[in-house]
PyMOL Python script that loads the backbone (N, CA, C, O; Angstrom):
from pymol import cmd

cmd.read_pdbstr("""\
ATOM      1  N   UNK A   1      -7.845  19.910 -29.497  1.00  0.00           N
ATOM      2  CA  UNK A   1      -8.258  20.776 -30.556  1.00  0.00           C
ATOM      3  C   UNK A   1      -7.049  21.598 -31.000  1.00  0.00           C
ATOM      4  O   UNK A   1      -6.378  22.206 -30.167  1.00  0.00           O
ATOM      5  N   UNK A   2      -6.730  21.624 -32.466  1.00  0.00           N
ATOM      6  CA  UNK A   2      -5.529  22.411 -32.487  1.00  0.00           C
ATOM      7  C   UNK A   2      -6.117  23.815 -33.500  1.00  0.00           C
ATOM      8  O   UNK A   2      -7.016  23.608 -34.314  1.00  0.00           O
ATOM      9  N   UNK A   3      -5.827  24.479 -33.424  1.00  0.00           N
ATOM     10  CA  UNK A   3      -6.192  26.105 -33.942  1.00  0.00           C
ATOM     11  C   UNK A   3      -4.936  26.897 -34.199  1.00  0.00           C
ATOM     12  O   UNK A   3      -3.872  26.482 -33.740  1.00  0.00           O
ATOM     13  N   UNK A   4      -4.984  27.875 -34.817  1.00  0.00           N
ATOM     14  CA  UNK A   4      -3.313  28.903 -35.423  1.00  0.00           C
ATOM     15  C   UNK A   4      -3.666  29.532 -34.321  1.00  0.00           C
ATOM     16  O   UNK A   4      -3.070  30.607 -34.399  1.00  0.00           O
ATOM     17  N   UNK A   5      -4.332  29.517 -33.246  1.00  0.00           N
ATOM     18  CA  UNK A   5      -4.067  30.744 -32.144  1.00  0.00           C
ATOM     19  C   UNK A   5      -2.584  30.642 -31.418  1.00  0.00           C
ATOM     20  O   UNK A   5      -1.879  29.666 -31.677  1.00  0.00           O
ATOM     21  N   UNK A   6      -2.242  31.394 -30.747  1.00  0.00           N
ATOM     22  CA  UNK A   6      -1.218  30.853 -30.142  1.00  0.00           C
ATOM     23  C   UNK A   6      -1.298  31.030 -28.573  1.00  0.00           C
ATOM     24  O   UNK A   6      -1.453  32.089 -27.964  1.00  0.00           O
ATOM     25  N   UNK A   7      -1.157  29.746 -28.052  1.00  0.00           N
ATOM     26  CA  UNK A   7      -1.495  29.062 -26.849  1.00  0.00           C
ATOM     27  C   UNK A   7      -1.048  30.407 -25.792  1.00  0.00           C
ATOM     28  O   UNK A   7      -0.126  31.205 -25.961  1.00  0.00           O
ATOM     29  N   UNK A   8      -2.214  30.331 -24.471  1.00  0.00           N
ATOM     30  CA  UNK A   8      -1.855  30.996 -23.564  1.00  0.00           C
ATOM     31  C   UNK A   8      -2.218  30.476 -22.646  1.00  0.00           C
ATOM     32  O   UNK A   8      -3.020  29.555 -22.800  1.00  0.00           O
ATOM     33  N   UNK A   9      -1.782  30.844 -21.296  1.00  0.00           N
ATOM     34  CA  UNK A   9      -1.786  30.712 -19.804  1.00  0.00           C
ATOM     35  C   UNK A   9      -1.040  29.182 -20.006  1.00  0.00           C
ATOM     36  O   UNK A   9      -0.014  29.183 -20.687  1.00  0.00           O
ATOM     37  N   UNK A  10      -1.432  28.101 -19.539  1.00  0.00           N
ATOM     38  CA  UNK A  10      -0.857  26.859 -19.236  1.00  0.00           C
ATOM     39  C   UNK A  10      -0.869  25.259 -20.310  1.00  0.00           C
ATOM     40  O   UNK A  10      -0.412  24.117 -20.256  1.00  0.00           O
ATOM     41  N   UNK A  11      -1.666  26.067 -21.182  1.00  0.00           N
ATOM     42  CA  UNK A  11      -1.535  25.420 -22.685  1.00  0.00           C
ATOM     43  C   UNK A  11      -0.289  24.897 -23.180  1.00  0.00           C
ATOM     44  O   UNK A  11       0.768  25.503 -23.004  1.00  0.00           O
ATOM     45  N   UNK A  12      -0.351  23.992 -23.685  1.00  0.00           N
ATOM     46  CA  UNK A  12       1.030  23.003 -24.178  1.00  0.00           C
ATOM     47  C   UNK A  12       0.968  23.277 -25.863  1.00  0.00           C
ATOM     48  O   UNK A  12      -0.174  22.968 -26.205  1.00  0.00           O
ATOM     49  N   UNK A  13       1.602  23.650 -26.824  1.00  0.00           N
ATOM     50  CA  UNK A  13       1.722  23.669 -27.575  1.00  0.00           C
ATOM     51  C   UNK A  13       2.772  22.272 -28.058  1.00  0.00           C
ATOM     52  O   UNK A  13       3.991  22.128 -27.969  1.00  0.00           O
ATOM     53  N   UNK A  14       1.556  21.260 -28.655  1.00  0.00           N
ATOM     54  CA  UNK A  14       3.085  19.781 -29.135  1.00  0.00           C
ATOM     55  C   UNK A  14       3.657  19.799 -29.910  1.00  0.00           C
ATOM     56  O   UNK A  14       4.535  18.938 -29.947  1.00  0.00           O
ATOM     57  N   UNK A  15       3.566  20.715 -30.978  1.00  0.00           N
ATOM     58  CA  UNK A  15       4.615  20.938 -31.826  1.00  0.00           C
ATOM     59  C   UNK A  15       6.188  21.326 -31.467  1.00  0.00           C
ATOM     60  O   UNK A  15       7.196  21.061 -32.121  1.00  0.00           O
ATOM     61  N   UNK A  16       6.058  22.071 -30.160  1.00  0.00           N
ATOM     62  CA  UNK A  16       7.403  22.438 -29.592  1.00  0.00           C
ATOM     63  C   UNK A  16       8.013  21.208 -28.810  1.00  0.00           C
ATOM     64  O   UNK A  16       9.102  21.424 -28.279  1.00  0.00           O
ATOM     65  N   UNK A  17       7.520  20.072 -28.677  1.00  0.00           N
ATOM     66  CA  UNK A  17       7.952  19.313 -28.127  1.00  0.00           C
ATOM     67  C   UNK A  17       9.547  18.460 -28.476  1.00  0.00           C
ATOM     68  O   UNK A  17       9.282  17.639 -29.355  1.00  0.00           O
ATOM     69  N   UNK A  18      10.438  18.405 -28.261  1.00  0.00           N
ATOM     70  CA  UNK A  18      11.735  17.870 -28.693  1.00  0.00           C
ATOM     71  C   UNK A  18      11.500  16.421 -28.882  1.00  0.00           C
ATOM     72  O   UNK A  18      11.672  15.639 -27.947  1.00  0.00           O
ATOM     73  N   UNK A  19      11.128  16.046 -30.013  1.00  0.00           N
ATOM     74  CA  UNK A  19      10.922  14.013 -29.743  1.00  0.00           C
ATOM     75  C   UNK A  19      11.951  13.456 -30.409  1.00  0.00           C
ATOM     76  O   UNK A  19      12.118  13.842 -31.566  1.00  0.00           O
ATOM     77  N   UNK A  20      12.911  12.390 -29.832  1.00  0.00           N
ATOM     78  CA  UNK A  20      13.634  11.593 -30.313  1.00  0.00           C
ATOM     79  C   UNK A  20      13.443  11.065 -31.460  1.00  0.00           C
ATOM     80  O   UNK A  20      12.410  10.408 -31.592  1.00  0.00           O
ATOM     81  N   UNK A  21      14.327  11.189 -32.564  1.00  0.00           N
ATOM     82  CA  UNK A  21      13.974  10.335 -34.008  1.00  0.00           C
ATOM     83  C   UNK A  21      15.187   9.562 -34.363  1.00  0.00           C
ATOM     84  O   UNK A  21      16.373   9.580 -34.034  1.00  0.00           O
ATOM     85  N   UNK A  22      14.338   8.790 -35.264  1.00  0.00           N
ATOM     86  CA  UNK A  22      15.581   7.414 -35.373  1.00  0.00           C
ATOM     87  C   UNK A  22      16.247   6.465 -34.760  1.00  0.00           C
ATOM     88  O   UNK A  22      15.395   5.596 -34.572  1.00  0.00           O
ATOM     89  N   UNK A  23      17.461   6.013 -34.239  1.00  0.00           N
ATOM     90  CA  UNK A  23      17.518   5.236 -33.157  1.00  0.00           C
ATOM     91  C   UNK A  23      17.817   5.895 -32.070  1.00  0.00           C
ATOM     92  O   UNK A  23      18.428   5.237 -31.229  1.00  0.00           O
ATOM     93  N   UNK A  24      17.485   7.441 -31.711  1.00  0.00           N
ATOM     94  CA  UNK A  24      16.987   7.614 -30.394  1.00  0.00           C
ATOM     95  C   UNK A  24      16.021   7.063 -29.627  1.00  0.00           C
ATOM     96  O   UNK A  24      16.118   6.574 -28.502  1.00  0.00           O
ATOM     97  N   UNK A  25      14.782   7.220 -30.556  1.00  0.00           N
ATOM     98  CA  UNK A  25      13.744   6.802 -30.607  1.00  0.00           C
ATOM     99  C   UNK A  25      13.863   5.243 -30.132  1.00  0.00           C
ATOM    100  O   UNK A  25      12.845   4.797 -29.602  1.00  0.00           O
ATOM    101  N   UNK A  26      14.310   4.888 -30.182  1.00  0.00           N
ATOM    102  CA  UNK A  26      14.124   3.197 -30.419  1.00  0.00           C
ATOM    103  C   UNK A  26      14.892   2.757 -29.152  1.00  0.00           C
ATOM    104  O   UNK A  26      14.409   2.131 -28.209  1.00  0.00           O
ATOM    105  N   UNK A  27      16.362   3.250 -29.301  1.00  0.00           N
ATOM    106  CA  UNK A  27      16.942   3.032 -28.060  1.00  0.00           C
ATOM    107  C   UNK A  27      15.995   3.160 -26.798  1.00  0.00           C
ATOM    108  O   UNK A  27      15.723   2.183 -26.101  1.00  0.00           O
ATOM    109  N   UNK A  28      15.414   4.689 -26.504  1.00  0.00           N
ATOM    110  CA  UNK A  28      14.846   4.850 -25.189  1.00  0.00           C
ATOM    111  C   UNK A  28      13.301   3.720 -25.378  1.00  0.00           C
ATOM    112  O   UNK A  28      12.667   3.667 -24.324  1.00  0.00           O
ATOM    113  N   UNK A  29      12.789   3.017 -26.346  1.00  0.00           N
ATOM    114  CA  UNK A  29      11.225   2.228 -26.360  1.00  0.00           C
ATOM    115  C   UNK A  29      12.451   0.920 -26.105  1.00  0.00           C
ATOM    116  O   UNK A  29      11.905  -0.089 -25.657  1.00  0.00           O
ATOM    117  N   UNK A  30      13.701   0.792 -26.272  1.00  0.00           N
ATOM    118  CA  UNK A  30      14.253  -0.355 -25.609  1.00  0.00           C
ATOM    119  C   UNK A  30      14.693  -0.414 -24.181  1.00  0.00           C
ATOM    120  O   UNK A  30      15.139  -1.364 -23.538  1.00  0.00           O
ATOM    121  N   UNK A  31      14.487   0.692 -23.875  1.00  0.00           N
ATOM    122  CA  UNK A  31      15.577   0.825 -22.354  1.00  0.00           C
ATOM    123  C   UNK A  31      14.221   0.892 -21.904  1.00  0.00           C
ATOM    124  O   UNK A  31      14.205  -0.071 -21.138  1.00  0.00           O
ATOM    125  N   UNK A  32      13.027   1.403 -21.864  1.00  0.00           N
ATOM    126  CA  UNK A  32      12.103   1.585 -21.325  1.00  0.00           C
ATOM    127  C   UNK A  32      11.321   0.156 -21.355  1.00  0.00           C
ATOM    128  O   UNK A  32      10.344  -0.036 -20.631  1.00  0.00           O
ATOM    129  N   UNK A  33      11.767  -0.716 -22.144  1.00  0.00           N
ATOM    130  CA  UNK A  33      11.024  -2.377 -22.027  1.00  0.00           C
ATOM    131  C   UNK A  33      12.201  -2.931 -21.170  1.00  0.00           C
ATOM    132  O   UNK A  33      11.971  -4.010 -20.624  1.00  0.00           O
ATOM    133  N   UNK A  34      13.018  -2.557 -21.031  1.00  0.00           N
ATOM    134  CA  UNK A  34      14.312  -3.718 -20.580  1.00  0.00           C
ATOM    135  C   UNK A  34      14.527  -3.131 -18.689  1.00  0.00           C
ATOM    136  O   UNK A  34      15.181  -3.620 -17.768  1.00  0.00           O
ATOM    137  N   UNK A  35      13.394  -1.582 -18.789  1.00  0.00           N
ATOM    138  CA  UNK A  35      13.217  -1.382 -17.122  1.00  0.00           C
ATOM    139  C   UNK A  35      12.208  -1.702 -17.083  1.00  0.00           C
ATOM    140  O   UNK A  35      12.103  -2.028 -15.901  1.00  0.00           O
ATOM    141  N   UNK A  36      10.954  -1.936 -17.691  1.00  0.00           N
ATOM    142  CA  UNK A  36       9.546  -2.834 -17.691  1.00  0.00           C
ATOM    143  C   UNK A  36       9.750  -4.150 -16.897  1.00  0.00           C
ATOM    144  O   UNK A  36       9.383  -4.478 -15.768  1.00  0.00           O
ATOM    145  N   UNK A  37      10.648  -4.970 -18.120  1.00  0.00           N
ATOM    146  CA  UNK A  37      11.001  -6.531 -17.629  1.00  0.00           C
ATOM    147  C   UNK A  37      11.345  -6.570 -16.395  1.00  0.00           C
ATOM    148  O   UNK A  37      10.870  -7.378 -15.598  1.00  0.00           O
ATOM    149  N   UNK A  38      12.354  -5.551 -16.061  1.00  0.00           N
ATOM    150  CA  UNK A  38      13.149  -5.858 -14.685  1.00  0.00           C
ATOM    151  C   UNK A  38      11.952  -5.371 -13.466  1.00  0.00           C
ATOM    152  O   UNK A  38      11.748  -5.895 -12.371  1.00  0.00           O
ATOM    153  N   UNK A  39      11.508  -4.601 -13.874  1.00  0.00           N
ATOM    154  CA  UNK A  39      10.433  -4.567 -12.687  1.00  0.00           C
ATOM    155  C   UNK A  39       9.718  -5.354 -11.861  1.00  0.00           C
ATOM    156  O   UNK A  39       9.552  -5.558 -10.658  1.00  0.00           O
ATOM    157  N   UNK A  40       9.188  -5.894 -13.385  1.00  0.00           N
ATOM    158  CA  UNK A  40       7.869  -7.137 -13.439  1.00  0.00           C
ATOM    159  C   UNK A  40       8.960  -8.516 -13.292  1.00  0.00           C
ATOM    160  O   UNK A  40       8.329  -9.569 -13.373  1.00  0.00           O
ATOM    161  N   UNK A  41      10.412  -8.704 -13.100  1.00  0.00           N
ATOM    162  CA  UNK A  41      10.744  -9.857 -12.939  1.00  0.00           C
ATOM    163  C   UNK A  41      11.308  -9.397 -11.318  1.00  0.00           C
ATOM    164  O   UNK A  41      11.497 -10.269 -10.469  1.00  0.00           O
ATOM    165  N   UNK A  42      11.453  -8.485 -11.139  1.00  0.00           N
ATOM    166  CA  UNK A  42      11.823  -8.328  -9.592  1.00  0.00           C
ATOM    167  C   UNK A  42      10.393  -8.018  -8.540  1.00  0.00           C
ATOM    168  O   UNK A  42      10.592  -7.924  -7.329  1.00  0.00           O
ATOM    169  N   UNK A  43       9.403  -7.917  -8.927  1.00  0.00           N
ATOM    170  CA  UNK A  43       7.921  -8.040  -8.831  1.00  0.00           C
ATOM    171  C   UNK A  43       7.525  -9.995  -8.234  1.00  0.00           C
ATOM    172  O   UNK A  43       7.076 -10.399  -7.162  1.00  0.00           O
ATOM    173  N   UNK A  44       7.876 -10.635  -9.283  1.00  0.00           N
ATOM    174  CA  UNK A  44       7.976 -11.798  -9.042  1.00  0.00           C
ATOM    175  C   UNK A  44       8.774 -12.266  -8.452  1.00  0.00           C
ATOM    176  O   UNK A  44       8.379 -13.158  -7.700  1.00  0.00           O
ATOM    177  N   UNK A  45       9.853 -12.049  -8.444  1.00  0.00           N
ATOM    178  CA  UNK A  45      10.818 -12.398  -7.297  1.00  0.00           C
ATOM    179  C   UNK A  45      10.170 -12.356  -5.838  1.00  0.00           C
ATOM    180  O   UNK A  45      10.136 -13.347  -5.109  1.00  0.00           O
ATOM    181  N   UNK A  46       9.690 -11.182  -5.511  1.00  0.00           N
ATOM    182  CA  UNK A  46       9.183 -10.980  -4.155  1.00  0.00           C
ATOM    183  C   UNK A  46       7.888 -11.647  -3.684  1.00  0.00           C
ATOM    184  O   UNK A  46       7.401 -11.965  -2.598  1.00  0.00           O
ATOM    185  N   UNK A  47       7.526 -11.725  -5.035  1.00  0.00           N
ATOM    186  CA  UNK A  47       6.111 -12.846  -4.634  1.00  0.00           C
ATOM    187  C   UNK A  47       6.382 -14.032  -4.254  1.00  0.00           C
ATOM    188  O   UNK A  47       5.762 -14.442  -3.273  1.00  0.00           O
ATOM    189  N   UNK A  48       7.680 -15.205  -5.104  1.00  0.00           N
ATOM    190  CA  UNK A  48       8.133 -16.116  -4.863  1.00  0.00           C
ATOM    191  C   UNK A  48       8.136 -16.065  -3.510  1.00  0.00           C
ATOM    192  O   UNK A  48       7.343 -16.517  -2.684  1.00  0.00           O
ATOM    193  N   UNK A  49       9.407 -15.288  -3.373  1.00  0.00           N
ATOM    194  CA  UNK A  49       9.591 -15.160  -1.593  1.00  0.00           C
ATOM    195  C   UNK A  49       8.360 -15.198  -0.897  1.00  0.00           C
ATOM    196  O   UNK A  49       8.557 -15.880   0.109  1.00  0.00           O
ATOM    197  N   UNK A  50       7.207 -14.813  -0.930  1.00  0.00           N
ATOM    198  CA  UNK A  50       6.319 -14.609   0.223  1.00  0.00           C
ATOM    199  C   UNK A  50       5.575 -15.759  -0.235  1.00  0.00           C
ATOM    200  O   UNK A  50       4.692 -15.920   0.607  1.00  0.00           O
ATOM    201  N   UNK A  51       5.484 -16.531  -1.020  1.00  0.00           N
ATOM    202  CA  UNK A  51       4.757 -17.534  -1.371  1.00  0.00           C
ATOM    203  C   UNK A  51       6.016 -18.490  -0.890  1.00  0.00           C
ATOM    204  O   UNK A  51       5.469 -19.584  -1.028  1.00  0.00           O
ATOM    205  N   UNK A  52       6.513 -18.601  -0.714  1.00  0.00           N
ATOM    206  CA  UNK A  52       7.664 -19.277  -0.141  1.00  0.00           C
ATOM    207  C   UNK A  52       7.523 -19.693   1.700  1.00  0.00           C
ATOM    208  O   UNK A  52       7.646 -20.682   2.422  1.00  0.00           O
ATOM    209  N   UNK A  53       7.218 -18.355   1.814  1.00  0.00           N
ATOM    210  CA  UNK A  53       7.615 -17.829   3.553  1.00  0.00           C
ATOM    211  C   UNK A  53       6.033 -18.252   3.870  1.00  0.00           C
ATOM    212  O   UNK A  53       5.964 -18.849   4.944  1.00  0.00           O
ATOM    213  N   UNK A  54       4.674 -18.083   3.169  1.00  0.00           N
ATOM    214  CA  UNK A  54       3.803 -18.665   3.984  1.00  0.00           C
ATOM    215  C   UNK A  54       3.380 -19.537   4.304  1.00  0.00           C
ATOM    216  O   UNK A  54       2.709 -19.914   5.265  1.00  0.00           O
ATOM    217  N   UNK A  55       4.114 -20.261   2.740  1.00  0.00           N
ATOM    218  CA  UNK A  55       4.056 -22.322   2.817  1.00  0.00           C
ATOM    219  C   UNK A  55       4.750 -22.716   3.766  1.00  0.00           C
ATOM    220  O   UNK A  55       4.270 -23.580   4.500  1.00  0.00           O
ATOM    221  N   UNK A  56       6.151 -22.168   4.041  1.00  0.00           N
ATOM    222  CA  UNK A  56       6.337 -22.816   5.217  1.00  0.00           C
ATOM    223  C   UNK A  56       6.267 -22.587   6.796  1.00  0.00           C
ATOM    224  O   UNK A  56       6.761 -23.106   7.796  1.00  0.00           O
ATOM    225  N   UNK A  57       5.273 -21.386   6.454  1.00  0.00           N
ATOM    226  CA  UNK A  57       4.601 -21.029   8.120  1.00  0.00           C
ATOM    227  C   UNK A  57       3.468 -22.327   7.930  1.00  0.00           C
ATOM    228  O   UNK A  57       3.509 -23.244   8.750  1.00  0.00           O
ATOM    229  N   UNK A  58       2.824 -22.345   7.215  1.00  0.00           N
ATOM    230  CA  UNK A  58       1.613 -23.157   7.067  1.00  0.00           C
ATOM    231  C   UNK A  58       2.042 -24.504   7.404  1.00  0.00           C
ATOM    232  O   UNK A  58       1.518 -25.116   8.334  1.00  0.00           O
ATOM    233  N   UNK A  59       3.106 -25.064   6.588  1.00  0.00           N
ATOM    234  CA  UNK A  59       3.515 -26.350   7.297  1.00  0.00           C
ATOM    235  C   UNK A  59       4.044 -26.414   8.077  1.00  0.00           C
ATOM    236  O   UNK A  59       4.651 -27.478   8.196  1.00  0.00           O
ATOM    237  N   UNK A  60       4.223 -25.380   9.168  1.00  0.00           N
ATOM    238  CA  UNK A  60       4.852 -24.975  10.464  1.00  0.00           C
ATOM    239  C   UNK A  60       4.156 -25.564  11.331  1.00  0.00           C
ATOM    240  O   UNK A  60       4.466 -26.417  12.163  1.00  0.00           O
ATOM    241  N   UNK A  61       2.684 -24.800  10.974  1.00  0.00           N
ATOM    242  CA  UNK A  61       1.639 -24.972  11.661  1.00  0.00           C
ATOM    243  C   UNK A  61       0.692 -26.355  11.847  1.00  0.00           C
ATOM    244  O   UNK A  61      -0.011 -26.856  12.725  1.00  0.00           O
ATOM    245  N   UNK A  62       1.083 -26.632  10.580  1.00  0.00           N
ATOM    246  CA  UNK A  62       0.222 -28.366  10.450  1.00  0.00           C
ATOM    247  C   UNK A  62       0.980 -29.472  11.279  1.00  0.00           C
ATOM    248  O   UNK A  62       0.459 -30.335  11.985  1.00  0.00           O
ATOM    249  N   UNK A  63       2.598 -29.220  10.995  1.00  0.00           N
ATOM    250  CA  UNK A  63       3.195 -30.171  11.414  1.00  0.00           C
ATOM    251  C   UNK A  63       3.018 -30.412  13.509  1.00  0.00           C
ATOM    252  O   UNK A  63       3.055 -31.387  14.259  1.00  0.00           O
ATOM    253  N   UNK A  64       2.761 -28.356  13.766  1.00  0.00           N
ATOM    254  CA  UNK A  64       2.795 -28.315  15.355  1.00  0.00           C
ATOM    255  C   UNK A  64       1.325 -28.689  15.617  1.00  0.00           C
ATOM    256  O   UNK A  64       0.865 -28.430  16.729  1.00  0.00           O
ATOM    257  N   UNK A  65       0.619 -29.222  14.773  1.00  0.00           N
ATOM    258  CA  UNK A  65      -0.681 -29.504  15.285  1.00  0.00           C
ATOM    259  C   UNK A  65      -0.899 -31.035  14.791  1.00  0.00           C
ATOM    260  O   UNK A  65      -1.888 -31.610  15.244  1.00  0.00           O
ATOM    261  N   UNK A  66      -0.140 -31.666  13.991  1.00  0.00           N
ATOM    262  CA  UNK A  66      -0.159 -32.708  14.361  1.00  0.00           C
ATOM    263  C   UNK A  66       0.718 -33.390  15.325  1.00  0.00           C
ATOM    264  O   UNK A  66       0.312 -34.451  15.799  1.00  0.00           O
ATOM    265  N   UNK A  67       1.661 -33.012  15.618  1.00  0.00           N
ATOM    266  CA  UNK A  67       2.793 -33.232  16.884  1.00  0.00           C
ATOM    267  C   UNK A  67       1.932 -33.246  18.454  1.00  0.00           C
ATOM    268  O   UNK A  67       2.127 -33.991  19.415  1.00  0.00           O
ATOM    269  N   UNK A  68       1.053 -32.265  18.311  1.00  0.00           N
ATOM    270  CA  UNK A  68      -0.015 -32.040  19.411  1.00  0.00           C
ATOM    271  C   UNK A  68      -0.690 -33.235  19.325  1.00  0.00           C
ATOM    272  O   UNK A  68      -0.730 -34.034  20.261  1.00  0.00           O
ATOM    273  N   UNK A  69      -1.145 -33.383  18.416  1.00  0.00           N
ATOM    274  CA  UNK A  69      -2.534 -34.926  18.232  1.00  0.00           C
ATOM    275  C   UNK A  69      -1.874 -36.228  18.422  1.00  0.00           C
ATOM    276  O   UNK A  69      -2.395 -37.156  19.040  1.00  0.00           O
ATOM    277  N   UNK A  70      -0.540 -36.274  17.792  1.00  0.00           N
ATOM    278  CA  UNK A  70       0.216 -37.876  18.212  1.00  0.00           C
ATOM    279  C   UNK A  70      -0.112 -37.586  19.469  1.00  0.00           C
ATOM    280  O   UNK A  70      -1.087 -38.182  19.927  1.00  0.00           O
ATOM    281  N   UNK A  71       0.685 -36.510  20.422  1.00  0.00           N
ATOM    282  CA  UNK A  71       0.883 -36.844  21.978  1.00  0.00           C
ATOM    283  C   UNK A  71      -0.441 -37.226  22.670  1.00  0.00           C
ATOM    284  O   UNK A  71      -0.594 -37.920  23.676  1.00  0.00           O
ATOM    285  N   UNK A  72      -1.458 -36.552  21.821  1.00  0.00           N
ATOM    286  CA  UNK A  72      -2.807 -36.510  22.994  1.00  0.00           C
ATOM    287  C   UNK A  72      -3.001 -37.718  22.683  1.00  0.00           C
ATOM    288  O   UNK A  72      -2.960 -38.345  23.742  1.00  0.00           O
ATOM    289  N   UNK A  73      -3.277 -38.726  21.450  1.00  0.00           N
ATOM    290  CA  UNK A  73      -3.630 -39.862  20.882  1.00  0.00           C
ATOM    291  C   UNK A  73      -2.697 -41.070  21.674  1.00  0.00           C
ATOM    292  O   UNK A  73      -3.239 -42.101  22.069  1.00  0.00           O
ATOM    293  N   UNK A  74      -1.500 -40.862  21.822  1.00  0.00           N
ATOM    294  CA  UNK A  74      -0.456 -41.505  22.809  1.00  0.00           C
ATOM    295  C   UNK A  74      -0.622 -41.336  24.358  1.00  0.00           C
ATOM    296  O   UNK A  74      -0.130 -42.160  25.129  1.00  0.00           O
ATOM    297  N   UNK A  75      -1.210 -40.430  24.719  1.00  0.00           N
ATOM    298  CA  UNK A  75      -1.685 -40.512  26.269  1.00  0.00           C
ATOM    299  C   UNK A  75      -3.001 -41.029  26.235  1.00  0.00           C
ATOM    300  O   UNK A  75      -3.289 -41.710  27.219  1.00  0.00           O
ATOM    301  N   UNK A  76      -3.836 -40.901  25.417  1.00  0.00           N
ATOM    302  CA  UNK A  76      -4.898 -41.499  25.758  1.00  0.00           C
ATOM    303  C   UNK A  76      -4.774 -43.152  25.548  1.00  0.00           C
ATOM    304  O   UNK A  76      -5.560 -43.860  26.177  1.00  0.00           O
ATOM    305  N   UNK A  77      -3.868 -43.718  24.737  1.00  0.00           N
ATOM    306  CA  UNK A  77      -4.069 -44.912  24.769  1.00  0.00           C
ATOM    307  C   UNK A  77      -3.277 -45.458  25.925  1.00  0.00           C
ATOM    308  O   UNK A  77      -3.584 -46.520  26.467  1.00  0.00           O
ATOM    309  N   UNK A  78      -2.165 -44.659  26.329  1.00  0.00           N
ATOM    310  CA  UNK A  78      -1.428 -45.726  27.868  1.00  0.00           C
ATOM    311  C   UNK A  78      -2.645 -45.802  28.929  1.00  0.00           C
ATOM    312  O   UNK A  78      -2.921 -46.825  29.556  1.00  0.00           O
ATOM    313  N   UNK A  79      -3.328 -44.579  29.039  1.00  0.00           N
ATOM    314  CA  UNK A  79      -4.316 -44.698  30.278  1.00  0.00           C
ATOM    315  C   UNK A  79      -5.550 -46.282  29.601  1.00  0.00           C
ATOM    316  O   UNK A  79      -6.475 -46.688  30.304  1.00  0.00           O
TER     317      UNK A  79
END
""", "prot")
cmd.dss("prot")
cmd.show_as("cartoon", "prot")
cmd.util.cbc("prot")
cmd.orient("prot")
């Protein structure tokens, strides 16, 4: 709500606000997308990695459990 009173206790008046114009303006809505990107591409980065690191726990795990089944499948047939 804006009114000619003039603001008290913890009230923000936005007219006093200092806002960038022209290619201030523009510069900081570019620097502020170009630390967006890097976020969200170093975001993905780390996902890679852990999508990385559990595939090959997982085929860690398949491979030590089929390594288990040859041997048992190989002792049971010498007996």
């Amino acid at each position: 709500m804006i009114t000619n009173e003039r603001p008290q206790g913890n009230e923000w008046n936005v007219k006093s606000y200092a806002r960038p114009k022209g290619t201030a303006a523009m510069l900081l809505q570019e620097e502020l997308a170009r630390a967006r990107m890097r976020e969200s591409q170093r975001v993905a980065a780390e996902s890679r990695i852990a999508r990385r690191l559990s595939s090959a726990r997982r085929w860690e795990r398949l491979a030590h459990w089929t390594s288990r089944r040859a041997a048992r499948a190989a002792s049971l047939q010498v007996n």
